[in-house]
N, C-alpha and C positions, 0 to 999 in steps of 0.2 A: 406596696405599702401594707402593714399590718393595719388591723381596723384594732376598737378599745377592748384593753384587759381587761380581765375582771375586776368587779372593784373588790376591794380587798381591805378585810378591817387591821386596825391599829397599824398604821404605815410610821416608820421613823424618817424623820424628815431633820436631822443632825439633833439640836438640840427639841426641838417641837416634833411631837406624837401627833398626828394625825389620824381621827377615829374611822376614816375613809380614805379612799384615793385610786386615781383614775388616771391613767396615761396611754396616750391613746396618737394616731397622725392623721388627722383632717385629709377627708377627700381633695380638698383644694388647698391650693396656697393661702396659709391663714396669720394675719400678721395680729396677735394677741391683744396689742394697747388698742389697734386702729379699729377692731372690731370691737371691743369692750367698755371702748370710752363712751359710745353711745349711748350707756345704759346710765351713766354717771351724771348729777344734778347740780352740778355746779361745785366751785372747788372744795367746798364744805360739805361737802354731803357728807351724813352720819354713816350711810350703808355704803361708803365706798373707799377705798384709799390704798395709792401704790406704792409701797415700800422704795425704800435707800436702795434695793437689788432690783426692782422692776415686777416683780409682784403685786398682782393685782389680788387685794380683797375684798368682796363685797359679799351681801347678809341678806339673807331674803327669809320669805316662810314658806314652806312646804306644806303640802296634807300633812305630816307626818309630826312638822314642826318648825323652831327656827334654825336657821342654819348659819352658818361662815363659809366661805370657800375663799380657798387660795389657789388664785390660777397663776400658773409660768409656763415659760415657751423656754426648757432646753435645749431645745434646738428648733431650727427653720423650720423643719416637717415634723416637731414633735410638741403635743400639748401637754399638759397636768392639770390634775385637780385635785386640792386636799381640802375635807371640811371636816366641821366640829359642829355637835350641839345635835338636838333631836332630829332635822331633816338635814344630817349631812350625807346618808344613804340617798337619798332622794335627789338632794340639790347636787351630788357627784355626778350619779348615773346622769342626769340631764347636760351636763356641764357640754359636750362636743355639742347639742343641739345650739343650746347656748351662745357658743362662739360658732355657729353658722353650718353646721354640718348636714345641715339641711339645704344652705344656699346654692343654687345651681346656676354659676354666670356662667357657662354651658353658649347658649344661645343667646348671650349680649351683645350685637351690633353697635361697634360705638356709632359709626357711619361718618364721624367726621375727626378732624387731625387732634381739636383742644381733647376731645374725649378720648380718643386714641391714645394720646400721651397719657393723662391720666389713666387709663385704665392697664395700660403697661406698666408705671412707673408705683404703681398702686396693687400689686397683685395679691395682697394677702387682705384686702379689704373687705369682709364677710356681714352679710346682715343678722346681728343677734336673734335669737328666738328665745327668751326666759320663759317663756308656757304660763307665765303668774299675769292674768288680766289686769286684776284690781291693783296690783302693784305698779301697772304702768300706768293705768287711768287715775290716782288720787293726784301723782304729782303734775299731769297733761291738766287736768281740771284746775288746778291751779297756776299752770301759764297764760290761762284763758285771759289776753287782754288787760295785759299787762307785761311790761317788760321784765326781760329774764331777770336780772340781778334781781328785782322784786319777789320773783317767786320763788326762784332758789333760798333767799332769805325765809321766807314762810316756811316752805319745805324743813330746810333745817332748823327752826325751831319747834313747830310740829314731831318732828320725827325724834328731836330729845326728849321733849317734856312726854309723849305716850307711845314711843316707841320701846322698846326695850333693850335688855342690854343683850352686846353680841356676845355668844357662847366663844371659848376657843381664845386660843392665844394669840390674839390681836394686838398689831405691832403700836394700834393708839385705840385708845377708846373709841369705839361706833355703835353704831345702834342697830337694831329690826323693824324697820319700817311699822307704824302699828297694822293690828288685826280691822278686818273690815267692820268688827264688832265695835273696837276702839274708838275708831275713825266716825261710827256714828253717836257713840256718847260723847263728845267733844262737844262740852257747853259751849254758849252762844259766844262769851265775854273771853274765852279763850282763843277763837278765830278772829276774834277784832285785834288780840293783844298781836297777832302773831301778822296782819297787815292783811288778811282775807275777810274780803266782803261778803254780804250774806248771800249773796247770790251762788256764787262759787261753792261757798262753804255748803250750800242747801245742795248744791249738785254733789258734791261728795259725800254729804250723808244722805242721802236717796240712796246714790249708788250702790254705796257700801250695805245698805239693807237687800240689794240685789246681787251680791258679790258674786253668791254660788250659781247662780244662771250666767253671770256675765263671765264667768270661768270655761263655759263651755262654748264661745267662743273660738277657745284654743283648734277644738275638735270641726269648725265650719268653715266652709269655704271663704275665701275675702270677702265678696258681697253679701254673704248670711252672716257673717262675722260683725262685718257695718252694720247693716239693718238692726243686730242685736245691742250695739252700745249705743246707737243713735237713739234707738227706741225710749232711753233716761234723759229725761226730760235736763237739757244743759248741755246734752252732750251733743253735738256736731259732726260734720263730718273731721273736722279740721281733726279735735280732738281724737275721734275713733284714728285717723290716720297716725296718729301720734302713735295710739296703744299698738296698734299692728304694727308698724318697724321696729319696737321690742318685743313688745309678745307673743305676736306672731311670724315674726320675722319677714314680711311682707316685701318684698324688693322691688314691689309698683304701688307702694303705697304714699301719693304725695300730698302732702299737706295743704290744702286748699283752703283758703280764707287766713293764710298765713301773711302777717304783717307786711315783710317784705320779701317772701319767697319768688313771687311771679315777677316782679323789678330786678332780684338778685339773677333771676334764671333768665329774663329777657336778654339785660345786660351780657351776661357771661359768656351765651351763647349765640344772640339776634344782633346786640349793640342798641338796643330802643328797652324803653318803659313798656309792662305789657299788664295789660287784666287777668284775672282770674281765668278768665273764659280763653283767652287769648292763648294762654300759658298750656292748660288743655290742649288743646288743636295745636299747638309748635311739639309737644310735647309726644304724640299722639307714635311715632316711628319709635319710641323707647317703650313701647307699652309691656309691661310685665317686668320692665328693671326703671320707672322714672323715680324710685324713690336712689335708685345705686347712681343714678347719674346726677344727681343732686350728694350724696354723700363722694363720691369720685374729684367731684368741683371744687369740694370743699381738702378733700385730704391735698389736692394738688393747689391747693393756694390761689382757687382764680375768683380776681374781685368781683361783687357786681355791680352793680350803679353807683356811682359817686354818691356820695353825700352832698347833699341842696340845701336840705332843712334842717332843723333840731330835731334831736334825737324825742322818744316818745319820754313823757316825764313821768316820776315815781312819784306814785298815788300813794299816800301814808291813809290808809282805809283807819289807822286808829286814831286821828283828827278829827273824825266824819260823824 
């Protein structure tokens, strides 16, 4: 297999110039939506959206600046990357990290048949690395306890009203996630309007005055990596687990204190309701992949606990 070309300015892409681009064939079998969607906030997301041909684009900020990138999968064993705008040098070059070229399912034991299946039937399954911290911690900060449709909604309103516009020939209008700068001058009466409570809202502008430590991160091992986001005050384990299976592509990183991940995983795997603690020690034979066998369960469709109760209900924070 050839490893990535150079990137190479002004690429023609039929009708769209692309200021960058990168094509390159993944160490491993890498299946582009399955690994990519991860990174994506729900179906609205400003920073995300895959075209009528399967084109994935999504907008991030680099050192350099903001970027677009459009990823496709030509072929089975080939990727691309085109971007536009100041860090589309930057967000190219990272783009194989990105969709997983770091991931090493090398030494994953499924140990047992449902996982077996899945992880046969599932081979191009990759855990993303974006290297951007604060880009995964603003939107995990805000699923804190609360249900998804909830924060997704926040999110994208958040991310139009002070994010900016994507550079680049974007098949619909999206946005650039705001700057950690942005993210901290967000008056009070603007996170109430958008359905974030002050608590939440106060951990993300904390954060965000900590952006450029919490960046380095990227460069520490998983447990220095925790220690350093946990250390902001709001932020948990649950939520650092969150930031690592994007940003730092983490593939033992499982979400602990997650509403119903330890019932979904009892279920799936045991057939019983399990604790937190529980979940841990069942878990403990997958160690350095339980975050892959938890994304594996899910690509292959296996339920976990029936439904008993109602569902968790949507707190309108701007009633309150």
């Amino acid at each position: 297999m050839r490893g990535p070309v150079a990137v190479r300015r002004v690429v023609h892409t039929g009708a769209v110039i692309a200021e960058h681009a990168l094509t390159w064939s993944p160490r491993h079998p890498t299946d582009l939506l399955q690994t990519i969607g991860a990174l994506r906030r729900g179906g609205g997301d400003p920073t995300y959206h895959r075209d009528e041909r399967g084109a994935v684009w999504r907008t991030t900020r680099t050192d350099e600046g903001v970027a677009t990138l459009r990823y496709t999968q030509p072929a089975s064993d080939e990727l691309r990357c085109e971007g536009w705008g100041p860090g589309a040098r930057s967000g190219v070059a990272s783009a194989p990290e990105l969709l997983g070229e770091r991931d090493d399912p090398g030494d994953f034991e499924p140990g047992i048949r449902l996982l077996d299946d899945a992880h046969r039937r599932n081979p191009g399954l990759r855990i993303p690395r974006t290297g951007r911290v604060f880009e995964a911690l603003a939107p995990a900060i805000l699923e804190q306890k609360v249900i998804t449709l909830q924060a997704h909604d926040s999110w994208r309103r958040l991310v139009w009203r002070f994010g900016d516009a994507a550079p680049g020939p974007t098949p619909r209008k999206m946005r650039v996630a705001p700057s950690p700068e942005r993210w901290a001058s967000i008056p009070t009466w603007e996170w109430h309007t958008a359905g974030v409570d002050p608590r939440r809202a106060r951990t993300i502008v904390n954060a965000a005055r900590y952006a450029a430590r919490l960046e380095e991160a990227v460069a520490m091992s998983p447990s220095d990596a925790a220690a350093r986001l946990t250390l902001m005050p709001g932020v948990g384990a649950w939520t650092a687990a969150e930031v690592a299976q994007r940003a730092l592509g983490d593939a033992d990183a499982l979400s602990v204190g997650d509403y119903h991940l330890s019932n979904y995983l009892g279920h799936a795997l045991w057939g019983r309701d399990m604790t937190d603690d529980e979940m841990l020690v069942a878990m403990a034979p997958w160690a350095g992949h339980r975050y892959r066998v938890v994304r594996l369960l899910g690509a292959a469709g296996v339920r976990g606990r029936p439904r008993r109760g109602p569902r968790m209900s949507f707190v309108d924070h701007r009633a309150i």
